[in-house]
C-alpha positions as a printed Julia matrix, in Angstrom:
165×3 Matrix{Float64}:
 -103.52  175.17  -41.31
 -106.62  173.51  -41.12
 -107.24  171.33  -37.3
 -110.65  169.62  -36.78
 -111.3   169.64  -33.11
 -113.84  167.03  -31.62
 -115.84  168.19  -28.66
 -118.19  166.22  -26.64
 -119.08  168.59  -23.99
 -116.12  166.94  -21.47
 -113.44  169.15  -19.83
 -110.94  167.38  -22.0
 -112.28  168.1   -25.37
 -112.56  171.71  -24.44
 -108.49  171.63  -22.98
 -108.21  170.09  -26.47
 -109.77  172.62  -28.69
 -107.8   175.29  -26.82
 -104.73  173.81  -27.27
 -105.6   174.06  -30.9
 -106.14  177.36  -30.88
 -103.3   178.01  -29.04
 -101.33  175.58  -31.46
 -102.94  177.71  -34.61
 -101.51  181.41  -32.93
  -97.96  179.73  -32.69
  -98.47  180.12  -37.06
  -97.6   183.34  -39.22
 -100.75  185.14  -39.67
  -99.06  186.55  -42.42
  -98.77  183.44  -44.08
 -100.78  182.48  -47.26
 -102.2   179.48  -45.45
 -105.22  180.16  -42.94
 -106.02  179.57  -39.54
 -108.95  177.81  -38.85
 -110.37  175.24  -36.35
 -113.59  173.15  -36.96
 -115.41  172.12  -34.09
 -117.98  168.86  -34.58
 -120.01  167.32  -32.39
 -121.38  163.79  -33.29
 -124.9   163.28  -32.55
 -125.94  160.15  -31.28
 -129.15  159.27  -33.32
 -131.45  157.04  -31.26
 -133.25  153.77  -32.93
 -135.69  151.77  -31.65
 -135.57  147.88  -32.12
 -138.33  146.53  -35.22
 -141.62  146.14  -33.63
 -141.19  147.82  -30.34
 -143.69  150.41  -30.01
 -144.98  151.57  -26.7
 -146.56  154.88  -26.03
 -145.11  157.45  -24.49
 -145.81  161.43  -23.48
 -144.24  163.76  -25.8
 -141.75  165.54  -24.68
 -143.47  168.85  -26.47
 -146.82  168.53  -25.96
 -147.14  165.67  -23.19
 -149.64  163.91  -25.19
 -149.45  160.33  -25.93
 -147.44  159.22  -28.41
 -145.86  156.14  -30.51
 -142.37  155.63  -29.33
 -141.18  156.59  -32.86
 -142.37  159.84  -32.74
 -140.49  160.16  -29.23
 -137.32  159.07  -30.6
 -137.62  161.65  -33.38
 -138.29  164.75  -30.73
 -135.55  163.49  -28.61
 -133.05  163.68  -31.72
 -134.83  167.08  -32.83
 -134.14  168.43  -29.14
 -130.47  166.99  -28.82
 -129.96  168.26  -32.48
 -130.85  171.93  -30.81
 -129.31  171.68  -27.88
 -125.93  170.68  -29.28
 -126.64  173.9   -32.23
 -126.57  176.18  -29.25
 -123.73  174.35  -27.2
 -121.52  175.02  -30.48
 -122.7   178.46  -31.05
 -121.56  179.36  -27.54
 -117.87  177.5   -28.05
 -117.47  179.47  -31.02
 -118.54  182.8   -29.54
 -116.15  182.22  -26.85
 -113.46  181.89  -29.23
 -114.27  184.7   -31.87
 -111.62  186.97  -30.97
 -109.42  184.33  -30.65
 -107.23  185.49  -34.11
 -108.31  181.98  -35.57
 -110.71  181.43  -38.01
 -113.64  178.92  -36.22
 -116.46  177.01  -37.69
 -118.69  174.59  -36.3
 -120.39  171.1   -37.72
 -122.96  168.61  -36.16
 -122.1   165.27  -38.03
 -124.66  162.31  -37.57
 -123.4   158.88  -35.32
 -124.53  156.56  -32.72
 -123.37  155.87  -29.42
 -120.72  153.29  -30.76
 -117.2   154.7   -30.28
 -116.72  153.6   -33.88
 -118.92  154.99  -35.5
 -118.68  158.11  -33.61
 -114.7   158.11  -34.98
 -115.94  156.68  -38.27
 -117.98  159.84  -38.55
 -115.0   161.91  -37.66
 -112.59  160.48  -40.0
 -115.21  160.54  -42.89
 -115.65  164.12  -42.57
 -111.76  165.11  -41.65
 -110.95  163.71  -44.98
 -114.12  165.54  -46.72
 -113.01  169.16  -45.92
 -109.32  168.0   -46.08
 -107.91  168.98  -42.58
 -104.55  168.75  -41.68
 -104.37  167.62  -38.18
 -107.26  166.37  -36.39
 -106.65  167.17  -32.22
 -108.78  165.34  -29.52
 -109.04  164.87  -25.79
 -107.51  161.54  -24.2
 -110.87  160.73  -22.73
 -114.36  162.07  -23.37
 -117.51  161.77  -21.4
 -117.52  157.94  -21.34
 -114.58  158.59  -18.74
 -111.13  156.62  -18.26
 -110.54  153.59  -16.1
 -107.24  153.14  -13.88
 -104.88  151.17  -16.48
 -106.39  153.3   -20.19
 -104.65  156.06  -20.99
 -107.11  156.89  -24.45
 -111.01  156.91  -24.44
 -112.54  154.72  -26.82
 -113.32  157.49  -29.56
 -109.97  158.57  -29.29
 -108.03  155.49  -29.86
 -110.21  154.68  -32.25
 -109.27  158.07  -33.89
 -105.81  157.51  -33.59
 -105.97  153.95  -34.93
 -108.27  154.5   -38.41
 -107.76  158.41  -39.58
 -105.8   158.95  -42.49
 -105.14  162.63  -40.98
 -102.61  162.83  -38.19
 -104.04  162.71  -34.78
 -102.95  164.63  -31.67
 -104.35  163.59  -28.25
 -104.27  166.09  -25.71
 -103.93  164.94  -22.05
């Protein structure tokens, strides 16, 4: 069995991905199918509106710089801190019995195309369950019982989707 865990760095993504693993030891390790969980991360990718530049110090060197350029270091840095976030997640899972891999996919900050992004890759590499957290960082209000990402997960995949509360 195959389950695609998505983890945004919230305490429910990270309940979620170990109720997958948990899930995944409930199998026969003797079976012919294998365990594995893939954890992915969307990265937001930052844009700046046509014809809006404005300097600003870099964020490596402090020098001045065109906005463009500070865009690109803050999605180079975000990029490595999120390699390095996932690293650690999977180290504290390797002796966990269940195979785990790790994937930085490419999004925005819309909800939709952060599940859009999920779904796309879920069906690329052929998963068979897809398990999430109710709410991510964005938070819950008093009457929602799903995040944005994850209803919108629920509502498009063409995998089956389990929310963890």
């Amino acid at each position: 069995m195959k389950i695609l865990v998505p983890v945004d760095g919230s305490e429910q993504s990270i309940k979620a991905l170990e109720y997958a693993i948990n899930l995944l030891k409930l199998t026969d390790p003797k079976s012919n199918s294998s365990r594995e969980i893939i954890i992915v991360n969307v990265l937001p990718h930052f844009h700046i509106p046509l014809g809006f530049e404005k300097p600003m110090k870099s964020i490596k060197t402090g020098n001045t710089i065109p906005l463009s350029e500070y865009i690109a270091e803050m999605n180079e840095l975000l990029k490595t801190e999120w390699e390095e976030k996932l690293s650690e997640i999977k180290n504290k899972f390797a002796d966990s019995g269940v195979l785990v891999q790790t994937q930085l996919l490419e999004g925005s900050h819309s909800s939709r195309t952060i599940a859009d992004s999920i779904v796309k890759f879920s069906t690329q590499v052929q998963v068979d369950l897809i398990v999430v957290g109710n709410v991510g960082l964005g938070g819950i209000s008093k009457i929602k019982a799903l995040g944005s990402v994850s209803r919108n997960l629920v509502e498009t995949s063409n995998r089956p989707v389990l929310v963890v509360h």
